[in-house]
ROVEX-733667 format. One record per residue: residue number from 1; residue in one letter; y, x, z of N, C-alpha, C, O in turn. Coordinates in nm, 2 decimals, padded with zeros to 4 digits. Each point is the difference from the previous one (the first is absolute). Layout:
# ROVEX-733667
R   nr  rest     n.Y     n.X     n.Z    ca.Y    ca.X    ca.Z     c.Y     c.X     c.Z     o.Y     o.X     o.Z
R  NUM     A       Y       X       Z       Y       X       Z       Y       X       Z       Y       X       Z
...
END
This chain:
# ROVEX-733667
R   nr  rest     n.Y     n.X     n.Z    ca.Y    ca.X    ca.Z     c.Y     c.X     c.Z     o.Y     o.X     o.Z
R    1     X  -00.12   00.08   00.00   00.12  -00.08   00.00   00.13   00.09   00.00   00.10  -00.03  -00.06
R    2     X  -00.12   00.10   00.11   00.17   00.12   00.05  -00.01   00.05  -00.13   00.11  -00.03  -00.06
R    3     X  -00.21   00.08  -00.04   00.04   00.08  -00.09   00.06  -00.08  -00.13   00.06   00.06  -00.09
R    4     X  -00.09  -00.21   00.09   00.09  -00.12  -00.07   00.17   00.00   00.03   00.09  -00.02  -00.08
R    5     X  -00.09   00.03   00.21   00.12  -00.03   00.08   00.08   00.18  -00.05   00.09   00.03  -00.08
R    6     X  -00.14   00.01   00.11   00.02   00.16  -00.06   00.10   00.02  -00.09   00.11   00.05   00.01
R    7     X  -00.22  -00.11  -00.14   00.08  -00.05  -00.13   00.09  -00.10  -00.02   00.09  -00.01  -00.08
R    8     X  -00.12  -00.04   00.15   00.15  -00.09  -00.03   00.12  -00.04   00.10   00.09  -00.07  -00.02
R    9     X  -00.12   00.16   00.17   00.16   00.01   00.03   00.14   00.07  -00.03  -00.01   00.02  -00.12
R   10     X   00.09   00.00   00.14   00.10   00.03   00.01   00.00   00.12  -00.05  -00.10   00.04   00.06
R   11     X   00.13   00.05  -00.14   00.01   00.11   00.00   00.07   00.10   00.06  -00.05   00.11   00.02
R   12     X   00.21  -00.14   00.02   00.06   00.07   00.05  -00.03   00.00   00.18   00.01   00.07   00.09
R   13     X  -00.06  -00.21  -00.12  -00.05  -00.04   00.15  -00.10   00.10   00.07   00.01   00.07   00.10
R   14     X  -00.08  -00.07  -00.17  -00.18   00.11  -00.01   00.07   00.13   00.05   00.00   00.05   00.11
R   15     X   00.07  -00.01  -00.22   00.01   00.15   00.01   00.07   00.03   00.09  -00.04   00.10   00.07
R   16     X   00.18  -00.17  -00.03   00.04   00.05   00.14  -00.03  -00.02   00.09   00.05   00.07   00.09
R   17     X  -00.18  -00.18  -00.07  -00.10  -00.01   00.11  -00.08   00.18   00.00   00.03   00.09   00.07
R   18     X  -00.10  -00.11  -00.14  -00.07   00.14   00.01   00.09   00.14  -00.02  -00.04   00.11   00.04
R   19     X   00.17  -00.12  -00.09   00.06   00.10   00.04   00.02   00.04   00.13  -00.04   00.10   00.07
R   20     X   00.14  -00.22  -00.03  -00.01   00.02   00.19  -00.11   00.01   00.04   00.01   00.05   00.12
R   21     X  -00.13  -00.07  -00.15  -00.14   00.04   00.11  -00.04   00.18  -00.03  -00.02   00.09   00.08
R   22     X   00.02  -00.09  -00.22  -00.03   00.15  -00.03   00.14   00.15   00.10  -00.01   00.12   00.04
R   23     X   00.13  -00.26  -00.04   00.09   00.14   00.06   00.02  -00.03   00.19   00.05   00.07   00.08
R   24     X  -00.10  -00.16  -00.07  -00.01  -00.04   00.16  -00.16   00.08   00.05  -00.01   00.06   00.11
R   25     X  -00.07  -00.06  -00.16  -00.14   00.00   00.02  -00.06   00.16  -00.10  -00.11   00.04  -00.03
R   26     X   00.22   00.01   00.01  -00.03   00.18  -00.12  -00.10   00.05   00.09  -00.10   00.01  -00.06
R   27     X   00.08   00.03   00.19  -00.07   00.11   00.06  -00.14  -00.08   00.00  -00.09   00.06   00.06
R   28     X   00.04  -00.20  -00.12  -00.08  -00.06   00.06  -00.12  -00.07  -00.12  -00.11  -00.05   00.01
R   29     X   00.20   00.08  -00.12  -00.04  -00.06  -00.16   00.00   00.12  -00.03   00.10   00.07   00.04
R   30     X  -00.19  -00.02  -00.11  -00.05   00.09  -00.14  -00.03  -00.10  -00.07  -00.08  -00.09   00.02
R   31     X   00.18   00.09  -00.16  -00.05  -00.05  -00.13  -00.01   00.13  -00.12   00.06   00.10  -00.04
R   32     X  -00.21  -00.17   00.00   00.01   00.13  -00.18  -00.02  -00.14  -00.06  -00.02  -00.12   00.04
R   33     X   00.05   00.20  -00.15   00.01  -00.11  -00.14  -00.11   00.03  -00.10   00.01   00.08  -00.10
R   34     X  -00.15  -00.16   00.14  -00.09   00.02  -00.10   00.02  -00.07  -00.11  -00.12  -00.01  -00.04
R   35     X   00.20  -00.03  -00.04   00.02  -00.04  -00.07   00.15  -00.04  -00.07   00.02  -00.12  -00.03
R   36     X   00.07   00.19   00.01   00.15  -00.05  -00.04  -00.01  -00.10  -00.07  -00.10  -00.04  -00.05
R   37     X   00.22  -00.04   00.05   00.02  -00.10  -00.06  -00.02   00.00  -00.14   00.03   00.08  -00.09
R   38     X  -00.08  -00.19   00.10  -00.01   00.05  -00.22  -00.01  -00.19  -00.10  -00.10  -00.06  -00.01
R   39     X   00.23   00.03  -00.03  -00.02  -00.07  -00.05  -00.03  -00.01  -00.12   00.04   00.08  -00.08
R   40     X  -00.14  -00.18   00.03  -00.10  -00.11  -00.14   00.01  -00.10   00.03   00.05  -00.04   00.11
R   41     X  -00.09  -00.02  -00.18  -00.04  -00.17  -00.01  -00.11  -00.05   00.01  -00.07   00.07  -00.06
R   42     X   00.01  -00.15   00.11  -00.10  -00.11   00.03  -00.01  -00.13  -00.05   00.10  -00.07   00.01
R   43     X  -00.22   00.01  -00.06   00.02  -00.10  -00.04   00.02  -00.10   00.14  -00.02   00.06   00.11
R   44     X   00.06  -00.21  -00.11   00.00  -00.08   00.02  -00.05  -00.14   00.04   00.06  -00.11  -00.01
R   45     X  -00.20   00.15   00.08  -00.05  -00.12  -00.03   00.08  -00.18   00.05   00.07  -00.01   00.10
R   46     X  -00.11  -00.09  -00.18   00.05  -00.12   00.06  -00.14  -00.09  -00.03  -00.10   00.02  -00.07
R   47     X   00.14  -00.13   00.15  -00.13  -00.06  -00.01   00.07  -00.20  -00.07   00.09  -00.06   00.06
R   48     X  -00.14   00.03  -00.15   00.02  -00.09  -00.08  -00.04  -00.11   00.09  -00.13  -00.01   00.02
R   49     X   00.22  -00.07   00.05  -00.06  -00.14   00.09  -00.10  -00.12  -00.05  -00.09  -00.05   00.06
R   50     X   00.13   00.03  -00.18  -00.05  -00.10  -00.06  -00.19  -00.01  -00.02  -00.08  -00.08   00.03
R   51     X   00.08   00.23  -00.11  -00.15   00.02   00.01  -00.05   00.10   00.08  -00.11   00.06  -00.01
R   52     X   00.20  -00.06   00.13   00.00   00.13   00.03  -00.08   00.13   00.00  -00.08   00.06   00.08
R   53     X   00.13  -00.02  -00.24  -00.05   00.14  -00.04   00.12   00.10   00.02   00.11  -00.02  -00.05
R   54     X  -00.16   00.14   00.12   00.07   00.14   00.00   00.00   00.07  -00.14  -00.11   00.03  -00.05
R   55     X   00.23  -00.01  -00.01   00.07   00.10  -00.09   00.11   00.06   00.05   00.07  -00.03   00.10
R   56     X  -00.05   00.16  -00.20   00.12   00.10   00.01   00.11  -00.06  -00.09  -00.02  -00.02  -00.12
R   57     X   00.13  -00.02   00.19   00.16  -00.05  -00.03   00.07   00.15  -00.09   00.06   00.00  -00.11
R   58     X  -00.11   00.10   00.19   00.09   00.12  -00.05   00.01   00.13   00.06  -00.05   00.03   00.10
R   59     X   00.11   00.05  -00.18   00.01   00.16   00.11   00.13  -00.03   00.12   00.09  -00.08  -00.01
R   60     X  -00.11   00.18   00.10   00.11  -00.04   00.08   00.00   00.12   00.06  -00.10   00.05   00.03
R   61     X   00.26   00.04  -00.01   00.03   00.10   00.00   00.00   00.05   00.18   00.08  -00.03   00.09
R   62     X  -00.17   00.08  -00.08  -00.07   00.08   00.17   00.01   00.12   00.08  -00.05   00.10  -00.06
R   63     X   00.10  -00.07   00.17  -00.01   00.11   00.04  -00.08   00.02   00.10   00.01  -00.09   00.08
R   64     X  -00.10   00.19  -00.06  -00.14   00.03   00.08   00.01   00.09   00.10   00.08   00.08  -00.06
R   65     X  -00.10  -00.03   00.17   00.01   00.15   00.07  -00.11  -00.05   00.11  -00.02  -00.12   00.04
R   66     X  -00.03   00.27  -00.01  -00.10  -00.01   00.12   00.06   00.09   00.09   00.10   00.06  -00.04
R   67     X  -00.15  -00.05   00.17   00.06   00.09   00.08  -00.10   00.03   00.12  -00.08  -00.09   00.00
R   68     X   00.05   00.18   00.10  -00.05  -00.03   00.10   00.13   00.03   00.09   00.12   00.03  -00.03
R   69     X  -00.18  -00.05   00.16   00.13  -00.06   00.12  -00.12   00.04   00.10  -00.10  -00.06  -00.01
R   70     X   00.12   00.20   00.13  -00.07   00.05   00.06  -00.15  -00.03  -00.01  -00.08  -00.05   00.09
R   71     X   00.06   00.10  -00.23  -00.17   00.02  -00.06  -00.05  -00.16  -00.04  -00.12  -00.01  -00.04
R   72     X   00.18  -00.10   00.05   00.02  -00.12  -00.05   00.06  -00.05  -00.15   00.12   00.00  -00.02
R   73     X  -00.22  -00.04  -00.07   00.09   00.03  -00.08   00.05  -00.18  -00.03  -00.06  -00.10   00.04
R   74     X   00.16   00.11  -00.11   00.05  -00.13  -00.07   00.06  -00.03  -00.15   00.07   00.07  -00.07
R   75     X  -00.11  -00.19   00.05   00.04   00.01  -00.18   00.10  -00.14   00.01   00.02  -00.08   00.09
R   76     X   00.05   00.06  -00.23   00.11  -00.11   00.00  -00.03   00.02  -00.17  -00.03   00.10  -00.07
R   77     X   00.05  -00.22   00.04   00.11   00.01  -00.16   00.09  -00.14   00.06  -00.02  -00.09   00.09
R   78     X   00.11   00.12  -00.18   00.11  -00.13  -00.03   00.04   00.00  -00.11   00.01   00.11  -00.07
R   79     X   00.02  -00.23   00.02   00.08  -00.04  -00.16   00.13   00.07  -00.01   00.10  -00.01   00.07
R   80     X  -00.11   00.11  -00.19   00.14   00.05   00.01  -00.04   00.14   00.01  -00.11   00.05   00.02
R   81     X   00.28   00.06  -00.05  -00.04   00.09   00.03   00.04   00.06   00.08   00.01   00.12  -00.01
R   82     X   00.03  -00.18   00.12   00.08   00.04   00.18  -00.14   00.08   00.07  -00.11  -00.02   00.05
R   83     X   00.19   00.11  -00.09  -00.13   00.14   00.06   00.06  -00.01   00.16  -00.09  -00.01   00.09
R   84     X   00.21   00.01  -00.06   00.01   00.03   00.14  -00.09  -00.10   00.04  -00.10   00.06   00.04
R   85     X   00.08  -00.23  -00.02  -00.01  -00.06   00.05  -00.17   00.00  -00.01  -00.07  -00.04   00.09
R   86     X   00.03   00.09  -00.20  -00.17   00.03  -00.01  -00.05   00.09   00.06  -00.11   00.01   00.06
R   87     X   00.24   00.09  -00.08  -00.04   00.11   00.15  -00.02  -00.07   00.13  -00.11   00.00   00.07
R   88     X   00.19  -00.03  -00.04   00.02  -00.07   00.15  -00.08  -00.12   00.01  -00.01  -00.04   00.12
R   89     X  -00.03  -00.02  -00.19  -00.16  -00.12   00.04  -00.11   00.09  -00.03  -00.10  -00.04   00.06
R   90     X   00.08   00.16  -00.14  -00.13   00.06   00.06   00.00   00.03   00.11  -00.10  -00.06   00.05
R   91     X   00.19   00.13   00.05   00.05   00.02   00.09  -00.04  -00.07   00.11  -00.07   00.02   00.09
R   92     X   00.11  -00.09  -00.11   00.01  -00.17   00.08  -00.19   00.00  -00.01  -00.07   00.05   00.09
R   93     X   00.04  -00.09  -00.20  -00.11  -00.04   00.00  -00.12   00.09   00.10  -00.08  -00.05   00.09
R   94     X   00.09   00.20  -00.13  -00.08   00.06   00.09   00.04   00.01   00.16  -00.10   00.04   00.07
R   95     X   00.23  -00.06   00.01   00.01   00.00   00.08  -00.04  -00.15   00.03  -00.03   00.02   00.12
R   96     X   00.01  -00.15  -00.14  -00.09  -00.12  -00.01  -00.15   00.01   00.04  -00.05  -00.08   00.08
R   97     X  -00.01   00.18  -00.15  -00.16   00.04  -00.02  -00.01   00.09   00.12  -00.12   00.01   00.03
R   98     X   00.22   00.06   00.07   00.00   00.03   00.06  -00.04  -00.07   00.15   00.10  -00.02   00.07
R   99     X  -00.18  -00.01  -00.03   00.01  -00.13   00.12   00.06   00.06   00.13   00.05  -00.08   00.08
R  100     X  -00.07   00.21  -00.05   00.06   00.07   00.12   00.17   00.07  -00.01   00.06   00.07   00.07
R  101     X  -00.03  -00.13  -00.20   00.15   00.06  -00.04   00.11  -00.08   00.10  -00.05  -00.11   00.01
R  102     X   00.17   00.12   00.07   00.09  -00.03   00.06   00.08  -00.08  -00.11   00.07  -00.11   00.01
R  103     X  -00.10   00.17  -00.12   00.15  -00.04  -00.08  -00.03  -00.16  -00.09   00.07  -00.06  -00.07
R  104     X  -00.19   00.04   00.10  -00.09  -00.11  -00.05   00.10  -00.10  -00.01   00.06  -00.05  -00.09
R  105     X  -00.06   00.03   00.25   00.11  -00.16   00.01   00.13  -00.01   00.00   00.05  -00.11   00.02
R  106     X   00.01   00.23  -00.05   00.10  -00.10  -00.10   00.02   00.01  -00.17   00.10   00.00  -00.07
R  107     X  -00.25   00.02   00.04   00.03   00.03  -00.16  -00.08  -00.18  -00.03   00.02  -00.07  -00.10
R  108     X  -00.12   00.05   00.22  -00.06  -00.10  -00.04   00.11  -00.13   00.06   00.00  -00.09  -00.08
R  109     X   00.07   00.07   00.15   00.17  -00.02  -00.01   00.06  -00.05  -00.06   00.05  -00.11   00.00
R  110     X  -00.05   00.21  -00.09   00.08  -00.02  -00.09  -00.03  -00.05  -00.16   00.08  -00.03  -00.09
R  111     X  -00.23   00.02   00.09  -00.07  -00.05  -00.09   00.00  -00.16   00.06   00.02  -00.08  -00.09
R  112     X  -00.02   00.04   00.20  -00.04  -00.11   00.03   00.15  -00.11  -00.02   00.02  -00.12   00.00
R  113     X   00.07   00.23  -00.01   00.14  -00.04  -00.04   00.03  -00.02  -00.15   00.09  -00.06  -00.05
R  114     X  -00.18   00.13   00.00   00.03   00.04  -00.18  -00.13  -00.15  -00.08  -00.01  -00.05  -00.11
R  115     X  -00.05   00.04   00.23  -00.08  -00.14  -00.04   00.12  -00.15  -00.04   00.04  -00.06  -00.09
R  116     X  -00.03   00.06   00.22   00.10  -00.09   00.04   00.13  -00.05  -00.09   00.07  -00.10  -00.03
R  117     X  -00.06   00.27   00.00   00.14  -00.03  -00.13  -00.08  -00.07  -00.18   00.04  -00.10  -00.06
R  118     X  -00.18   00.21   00.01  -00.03  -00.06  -00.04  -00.04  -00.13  -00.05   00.02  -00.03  -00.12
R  119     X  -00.09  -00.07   00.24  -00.08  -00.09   00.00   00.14  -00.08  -00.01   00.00  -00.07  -00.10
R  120     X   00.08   00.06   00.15   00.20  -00.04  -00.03   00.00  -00.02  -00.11  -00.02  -00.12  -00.04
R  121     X   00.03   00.25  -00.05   00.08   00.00  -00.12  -00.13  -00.07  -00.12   00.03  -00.07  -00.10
R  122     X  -00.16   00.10   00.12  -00.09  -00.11  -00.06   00.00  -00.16   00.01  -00.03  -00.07  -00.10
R  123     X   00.07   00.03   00.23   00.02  -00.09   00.00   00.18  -00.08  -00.08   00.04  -00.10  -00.04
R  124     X   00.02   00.23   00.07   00.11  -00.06  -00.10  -00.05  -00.01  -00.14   00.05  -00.09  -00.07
R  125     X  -00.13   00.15   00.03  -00.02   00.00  -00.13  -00.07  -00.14  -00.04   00.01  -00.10  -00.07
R  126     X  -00.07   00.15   00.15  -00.11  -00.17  -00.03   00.11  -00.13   00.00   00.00  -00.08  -00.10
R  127     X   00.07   00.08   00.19   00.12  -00.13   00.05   00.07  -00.02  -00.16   00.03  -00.11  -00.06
R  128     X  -00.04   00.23   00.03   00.10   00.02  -00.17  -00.11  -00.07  -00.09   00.02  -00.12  -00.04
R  129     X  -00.08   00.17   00.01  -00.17  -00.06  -00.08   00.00  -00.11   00.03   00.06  -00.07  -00.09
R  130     X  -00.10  -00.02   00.21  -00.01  -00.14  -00.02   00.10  -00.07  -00.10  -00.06   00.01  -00.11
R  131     X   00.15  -00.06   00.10   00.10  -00.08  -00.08  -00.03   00.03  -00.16   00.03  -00.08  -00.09
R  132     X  -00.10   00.19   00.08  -00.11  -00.01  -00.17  -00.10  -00.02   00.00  -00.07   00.03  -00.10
R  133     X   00.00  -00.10   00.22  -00.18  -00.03   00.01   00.02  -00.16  -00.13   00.07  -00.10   00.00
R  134     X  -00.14   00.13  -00.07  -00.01  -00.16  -00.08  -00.13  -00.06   00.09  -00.07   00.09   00.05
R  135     X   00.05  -00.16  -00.04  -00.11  -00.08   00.06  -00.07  -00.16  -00.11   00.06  -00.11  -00.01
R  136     X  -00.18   00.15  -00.04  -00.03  -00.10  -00.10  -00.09  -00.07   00.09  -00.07   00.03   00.09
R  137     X   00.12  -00.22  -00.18  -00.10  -00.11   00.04  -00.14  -00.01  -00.09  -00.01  -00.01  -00.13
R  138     X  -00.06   00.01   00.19  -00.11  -00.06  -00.09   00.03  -00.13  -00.08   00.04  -00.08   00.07
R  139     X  -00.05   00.05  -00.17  -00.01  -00.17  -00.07  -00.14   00.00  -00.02  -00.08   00.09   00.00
R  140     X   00.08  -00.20  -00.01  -00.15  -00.08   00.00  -00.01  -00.07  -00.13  -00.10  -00.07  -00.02
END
């Protein structure tokens, strides 16, 4: 679930989250970077309601990085090519995988905060969508 949430919060939010943890918490985090950021594309999958069969919609432009976080490692991609912010949800993510990490709760915090905004702004969307639902009668 966190690594959903990952991807789709805040970006500037993310990163200055994990910036302040990396410069509050330096003598306590070792991070290497097994993997630099490296953005490609991915397809897409969506799933068609009606019959519901899964196809690919399209490529969609991705950035990837792995990391470990004292011998833990963690991975992220997000849509886009905001490397800082891919950096900093790998980040996130392995200190998550972490169960004995201090810095756990407020990264899970702040995820549980980045739910809340999203599940918001979905539901605005949806609010928008209704008023184009057509709705058919059967005739007989």
């Amino acid at each position: 679930m966190w690594c959903s949430l990952l991807a789709q919060c805040n970006e500037q939010d993310l990163v200055q989250l994990i910036e302040s943890m990396l410069s509050t918490a330096a003598s306590e985090i070792q991070v290497h970077v097994v993997m630099p950021v490296r953005t490609g594309t991915a397809q897409l999958p969506v799933r068609e309601p009606v019959a519901n069969e899964q196809f690919f919609i399209g490529d969609a432009l991705v950035s990837t990085a792995e990391v470990s976080v004292n011998g833990v490692l963690g991975w992220a991609m997000r849509l886009g090519s905001h490397t800082d912010a891919t950096m900093a949800a790998a980040i996130a993510d392995a200190i998550l995988c972490d169960a004995s990490s201090p810095l756990r709760n407020p990264i899970l915090e702040f995820l549980a905060d980045a739910d809340q905004v999203i599940a918001s702004n979905e539901n605005e969307d949806w609010a928008k969508l209704q008023s184009t639902i057509v709705e058919f009668e059967e005739l007989d």
